[in-house]
NUVEX-461966 format. One line per field, with one value per residue: chain; y, x negated, z negated of N, C-alpha, C, O in turn. Coordinates in steps of 0.001 Angstrom, whole numbers, plus 500000, padded with zeros to 6 digits. Layout:
REM NUVEX-461966
kette	(A:...) $
n_c2	(Y:...) $
n_c1	(X:...) $
n_c3	(Z:...) $
ca_c2	(Y:...) $
ca_c1	(X:...) $
ca_c3	(Z:...) $
c_c2	(Y:...) $
c_c1	(X:...) $
c_c3	(Z:...) $
o_c2	(Y:...) $
o_c1	(X:...) $
o_c3	(Z:...) $
END
This chain:
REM NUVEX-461966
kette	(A:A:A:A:A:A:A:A:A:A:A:A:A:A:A:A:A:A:A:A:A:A:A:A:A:A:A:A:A:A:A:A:A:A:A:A:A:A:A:A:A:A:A:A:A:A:A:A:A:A:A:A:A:A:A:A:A:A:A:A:A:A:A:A:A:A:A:A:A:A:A:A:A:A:A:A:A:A:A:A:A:A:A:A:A:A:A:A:A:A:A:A:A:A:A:A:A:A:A:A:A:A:A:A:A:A:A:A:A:A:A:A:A:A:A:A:A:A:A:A:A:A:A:A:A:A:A:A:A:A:A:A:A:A:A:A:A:A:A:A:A:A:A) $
n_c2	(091879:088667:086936:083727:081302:078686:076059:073007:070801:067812:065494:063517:063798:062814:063878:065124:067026:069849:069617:069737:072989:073620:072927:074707:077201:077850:078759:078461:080483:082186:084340:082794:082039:079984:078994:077873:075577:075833:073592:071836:070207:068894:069553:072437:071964:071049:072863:074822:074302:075792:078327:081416:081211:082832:083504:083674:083794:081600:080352:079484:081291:080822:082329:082627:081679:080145:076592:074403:071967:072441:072264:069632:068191:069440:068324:065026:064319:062763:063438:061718:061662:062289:062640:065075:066657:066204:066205:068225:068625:068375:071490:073900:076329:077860:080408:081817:084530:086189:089108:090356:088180:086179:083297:081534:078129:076826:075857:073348:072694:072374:074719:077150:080404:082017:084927:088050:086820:085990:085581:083198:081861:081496:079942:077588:076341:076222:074053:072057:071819:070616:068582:067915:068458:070305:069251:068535:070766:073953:076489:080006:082856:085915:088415) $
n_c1	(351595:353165:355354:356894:358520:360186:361859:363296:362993:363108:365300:364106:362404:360403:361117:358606:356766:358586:358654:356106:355954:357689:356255:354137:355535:357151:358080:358040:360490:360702:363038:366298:368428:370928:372981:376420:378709:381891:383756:381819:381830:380294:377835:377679:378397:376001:373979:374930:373671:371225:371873:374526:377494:379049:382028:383138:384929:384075:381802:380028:377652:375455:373126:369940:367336:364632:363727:361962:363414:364802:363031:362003:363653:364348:362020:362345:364774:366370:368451:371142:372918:373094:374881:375194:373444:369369:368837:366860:367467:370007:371243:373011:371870:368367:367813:364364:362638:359485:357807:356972:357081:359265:361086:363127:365038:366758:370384:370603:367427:366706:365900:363673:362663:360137:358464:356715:354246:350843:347627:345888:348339:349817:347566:347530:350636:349774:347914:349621:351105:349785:349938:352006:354633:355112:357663:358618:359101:359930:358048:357127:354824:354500:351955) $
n_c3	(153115:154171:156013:156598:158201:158807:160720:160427:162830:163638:162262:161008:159000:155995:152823:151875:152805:151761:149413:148184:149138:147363:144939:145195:145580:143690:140453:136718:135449:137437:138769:139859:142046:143494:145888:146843:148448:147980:147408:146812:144211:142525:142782:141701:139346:138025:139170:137661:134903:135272:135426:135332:137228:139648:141599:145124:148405:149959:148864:145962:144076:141772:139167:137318:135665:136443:135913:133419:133794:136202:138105:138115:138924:141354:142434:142452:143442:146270:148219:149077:150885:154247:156584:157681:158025:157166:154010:152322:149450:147328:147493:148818:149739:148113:146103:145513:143829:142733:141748:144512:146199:147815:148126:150302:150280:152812:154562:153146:152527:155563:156424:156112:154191:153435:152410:151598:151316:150221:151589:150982:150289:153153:154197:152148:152889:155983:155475:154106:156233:158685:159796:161548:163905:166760:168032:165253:163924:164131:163648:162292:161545:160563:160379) $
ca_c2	(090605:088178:085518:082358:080704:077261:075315:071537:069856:066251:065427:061937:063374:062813:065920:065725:068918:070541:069014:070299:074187:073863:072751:076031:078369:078192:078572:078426:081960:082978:084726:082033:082255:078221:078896:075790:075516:076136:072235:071119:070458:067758:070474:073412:071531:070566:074047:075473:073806:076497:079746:081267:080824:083736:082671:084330:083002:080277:080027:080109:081764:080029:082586:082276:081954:078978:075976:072779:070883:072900:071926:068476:067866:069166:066892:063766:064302:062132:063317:060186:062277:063087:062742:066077:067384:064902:067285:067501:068915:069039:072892:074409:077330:078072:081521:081954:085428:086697:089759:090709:087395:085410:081627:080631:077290:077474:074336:071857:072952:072573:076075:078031:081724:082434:086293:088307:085510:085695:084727:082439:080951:081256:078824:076561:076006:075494:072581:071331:071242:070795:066914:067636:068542:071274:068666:067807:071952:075582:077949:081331:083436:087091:088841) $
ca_c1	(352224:353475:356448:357051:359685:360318:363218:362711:363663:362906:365750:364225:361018:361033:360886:357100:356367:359686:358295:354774:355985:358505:355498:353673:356605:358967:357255:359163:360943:360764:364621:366993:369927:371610:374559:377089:380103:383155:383740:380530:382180:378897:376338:377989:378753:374505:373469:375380:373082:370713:372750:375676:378276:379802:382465:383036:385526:383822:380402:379548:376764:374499:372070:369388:365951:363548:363342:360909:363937:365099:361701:361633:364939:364359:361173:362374:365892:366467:369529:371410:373994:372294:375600:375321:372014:368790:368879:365883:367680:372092:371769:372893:370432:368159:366533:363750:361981:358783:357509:357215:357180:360671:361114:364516:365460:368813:371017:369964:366099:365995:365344:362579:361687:358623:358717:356060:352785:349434:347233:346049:349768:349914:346601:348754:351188:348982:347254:350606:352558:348806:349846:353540:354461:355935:358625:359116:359151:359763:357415:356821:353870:354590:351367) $
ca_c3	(152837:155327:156271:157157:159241:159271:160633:160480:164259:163580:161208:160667:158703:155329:152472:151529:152997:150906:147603:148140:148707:146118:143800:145204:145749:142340:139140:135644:134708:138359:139005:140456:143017:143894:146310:146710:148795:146590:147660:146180:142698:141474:142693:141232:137988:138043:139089:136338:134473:135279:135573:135392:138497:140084:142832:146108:149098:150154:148193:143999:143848:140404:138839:136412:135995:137271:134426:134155:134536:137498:139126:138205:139539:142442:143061:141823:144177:147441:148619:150280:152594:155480:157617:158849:157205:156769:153498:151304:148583:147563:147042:150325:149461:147002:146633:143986:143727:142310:142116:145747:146852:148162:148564:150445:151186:153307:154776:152647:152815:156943:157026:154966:154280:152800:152112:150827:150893:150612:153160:150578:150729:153915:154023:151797:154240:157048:154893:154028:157505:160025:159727:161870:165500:167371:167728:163944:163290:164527:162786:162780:160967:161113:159637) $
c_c2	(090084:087627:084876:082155:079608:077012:073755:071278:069001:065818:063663:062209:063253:064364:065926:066691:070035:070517:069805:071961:074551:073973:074384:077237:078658:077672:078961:080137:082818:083225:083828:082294:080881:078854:077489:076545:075345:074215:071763:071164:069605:068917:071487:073371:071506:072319:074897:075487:075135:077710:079950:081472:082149:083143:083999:083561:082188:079680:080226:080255:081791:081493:082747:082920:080307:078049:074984:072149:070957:071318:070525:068009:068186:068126:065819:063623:063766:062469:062394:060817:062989:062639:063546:066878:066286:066232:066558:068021:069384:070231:073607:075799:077487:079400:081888:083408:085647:087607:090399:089132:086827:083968:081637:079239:077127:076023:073691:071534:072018:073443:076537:079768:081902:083923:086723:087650:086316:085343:083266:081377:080606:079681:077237:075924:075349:074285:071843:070721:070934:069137:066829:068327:069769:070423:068403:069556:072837:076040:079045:081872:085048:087611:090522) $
c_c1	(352910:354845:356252:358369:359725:361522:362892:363854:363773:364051:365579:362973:361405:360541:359785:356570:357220:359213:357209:355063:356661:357572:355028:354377:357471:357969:358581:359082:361001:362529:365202:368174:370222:372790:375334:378391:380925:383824:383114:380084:381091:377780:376884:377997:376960:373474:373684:374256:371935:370635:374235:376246:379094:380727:382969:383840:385071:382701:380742:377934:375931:373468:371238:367894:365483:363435:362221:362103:364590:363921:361517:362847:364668:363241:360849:363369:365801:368079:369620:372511:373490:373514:375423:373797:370712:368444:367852:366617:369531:372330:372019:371788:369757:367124:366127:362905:361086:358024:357837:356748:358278:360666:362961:364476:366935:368636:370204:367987:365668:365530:364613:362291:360970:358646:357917:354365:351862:348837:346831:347138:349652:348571:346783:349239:350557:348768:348671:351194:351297:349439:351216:353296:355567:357454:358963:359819:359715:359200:357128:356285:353828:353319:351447) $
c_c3	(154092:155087:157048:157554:159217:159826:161490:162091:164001:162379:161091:159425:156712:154143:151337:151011:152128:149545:147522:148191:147884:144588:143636:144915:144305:141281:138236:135415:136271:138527:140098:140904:143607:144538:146887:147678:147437:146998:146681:145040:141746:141611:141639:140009:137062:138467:137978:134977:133815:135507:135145:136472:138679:141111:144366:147109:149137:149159:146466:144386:141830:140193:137505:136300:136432:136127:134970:134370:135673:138736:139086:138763:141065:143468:143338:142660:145420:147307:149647:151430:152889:156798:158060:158593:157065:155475:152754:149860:148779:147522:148871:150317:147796:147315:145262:144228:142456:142462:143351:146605:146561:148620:148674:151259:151664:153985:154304:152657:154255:157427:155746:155434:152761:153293:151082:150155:151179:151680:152541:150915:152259:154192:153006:152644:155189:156903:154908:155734:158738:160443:160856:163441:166349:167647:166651:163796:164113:163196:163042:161573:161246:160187:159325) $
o_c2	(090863:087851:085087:082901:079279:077771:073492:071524:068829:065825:062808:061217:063572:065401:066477:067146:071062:071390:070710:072527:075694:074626:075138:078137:079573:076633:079469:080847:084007:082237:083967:082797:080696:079280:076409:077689:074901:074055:071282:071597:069651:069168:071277:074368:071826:072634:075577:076450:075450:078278:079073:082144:082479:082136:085209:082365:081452:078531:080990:079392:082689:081798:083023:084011:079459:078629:074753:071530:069951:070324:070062:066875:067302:067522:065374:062469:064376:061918:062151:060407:064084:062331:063334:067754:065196:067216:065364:067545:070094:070514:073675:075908:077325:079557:082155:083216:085434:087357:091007:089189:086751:083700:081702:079093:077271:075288:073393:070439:071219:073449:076303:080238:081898:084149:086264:087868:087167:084841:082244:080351:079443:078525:076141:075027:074132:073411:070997:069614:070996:068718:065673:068620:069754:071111:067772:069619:072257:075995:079231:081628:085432:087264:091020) $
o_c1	(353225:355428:355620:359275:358851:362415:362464:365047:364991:363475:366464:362510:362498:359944:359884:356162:356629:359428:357309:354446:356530:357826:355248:353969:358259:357311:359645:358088:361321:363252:364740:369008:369409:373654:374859:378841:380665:384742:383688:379032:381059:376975:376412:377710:376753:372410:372817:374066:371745:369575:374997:375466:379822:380242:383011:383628:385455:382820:381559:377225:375998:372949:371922:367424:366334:362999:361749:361995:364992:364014:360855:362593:364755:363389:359891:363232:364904:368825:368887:372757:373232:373065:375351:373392:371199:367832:367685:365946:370141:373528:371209:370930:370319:366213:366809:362303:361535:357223:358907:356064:358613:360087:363799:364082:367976:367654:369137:367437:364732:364884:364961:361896:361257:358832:358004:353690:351855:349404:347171:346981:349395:348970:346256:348646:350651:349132:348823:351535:351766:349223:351561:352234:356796:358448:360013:361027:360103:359683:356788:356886:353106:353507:350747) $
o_c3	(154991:154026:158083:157185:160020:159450:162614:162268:163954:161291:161083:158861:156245:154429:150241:149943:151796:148703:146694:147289:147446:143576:142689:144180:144060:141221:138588:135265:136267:138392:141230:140150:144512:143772:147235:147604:146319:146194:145705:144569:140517:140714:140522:139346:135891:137935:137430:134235:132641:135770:134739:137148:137743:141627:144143:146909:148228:148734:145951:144904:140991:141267:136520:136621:136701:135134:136084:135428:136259:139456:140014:139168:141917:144530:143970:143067:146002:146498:150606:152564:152388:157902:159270:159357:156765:155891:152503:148944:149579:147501:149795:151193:146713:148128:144272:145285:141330:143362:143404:147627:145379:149672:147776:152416:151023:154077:154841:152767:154285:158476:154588:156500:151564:154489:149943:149149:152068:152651:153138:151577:152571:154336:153201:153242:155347:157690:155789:156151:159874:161580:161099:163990:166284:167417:166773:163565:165127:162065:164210:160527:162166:159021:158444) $
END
């Protein structure tokens, strides 16, 4: 099994590419982890939604399992504050596990690990991100 690496450079692009491995990556009933700044009293309140909230100094840590309305939420979502983030999604991480495969999206899905893929998947990917530019991205393919 492999990983992936992403971390988006271009913070102008928009979150396409995020939507499309989210479609692939997070299926319903897969085991869910949402962490939120202990700030980030609208996410936390909206993650809840789909777990229960542990809290920790700075972070709540959300866990659950994977829903359809998880998934449609997150595909249907344009986060509008991109002051410090062009964020494709309000969860500052989200980590979904299956089996022996791991999907994290971290800050605001600018960063990705893909943990545990296929080559299949991996051939996913490719298709998904061939369209972008060593300037839009950093990737890394460990096989």
């Amino acid at each position: 099994m492999s990983i992936i690496s992403l971390q988006m450079i271009d913070h102008h692009i928009s979150s396409f590419w995020w939507k499309e491995l989210v479609k692939h990556f997070v299926h319903v009933g897969d085991s869910l982890e949402i962490r939120c700044w202990r700030e980030e009293a609208a996410e936390i309140r909206q993650a809840s939604l789909y777990g229960t909230p542990t809290e920790d100094n700075y972070e709540v840590s959300i866990k659950g399992a994977v829903s359809e309305e998880l998934i449609s939420e997150l595909l249907l979502e344009n986060p509008t504050d991109k002051s410090i983030y062009n964020k494709m999604t309000k969860y500052f991480t989200i980590n979904v596990e299956r089996e022996q495969r791991k999907f994290c999206s971290a800050h605001y899905g600018t960063e990705m690990y893909l943990m545990g893929v296929s080559d299949d998947d991996i051939a996913f990917f490719q298709n998904v991100m061939n369209k972008y530019t060593e300037e839009d991205f950093s990737i890394h393919i460990e096989k």
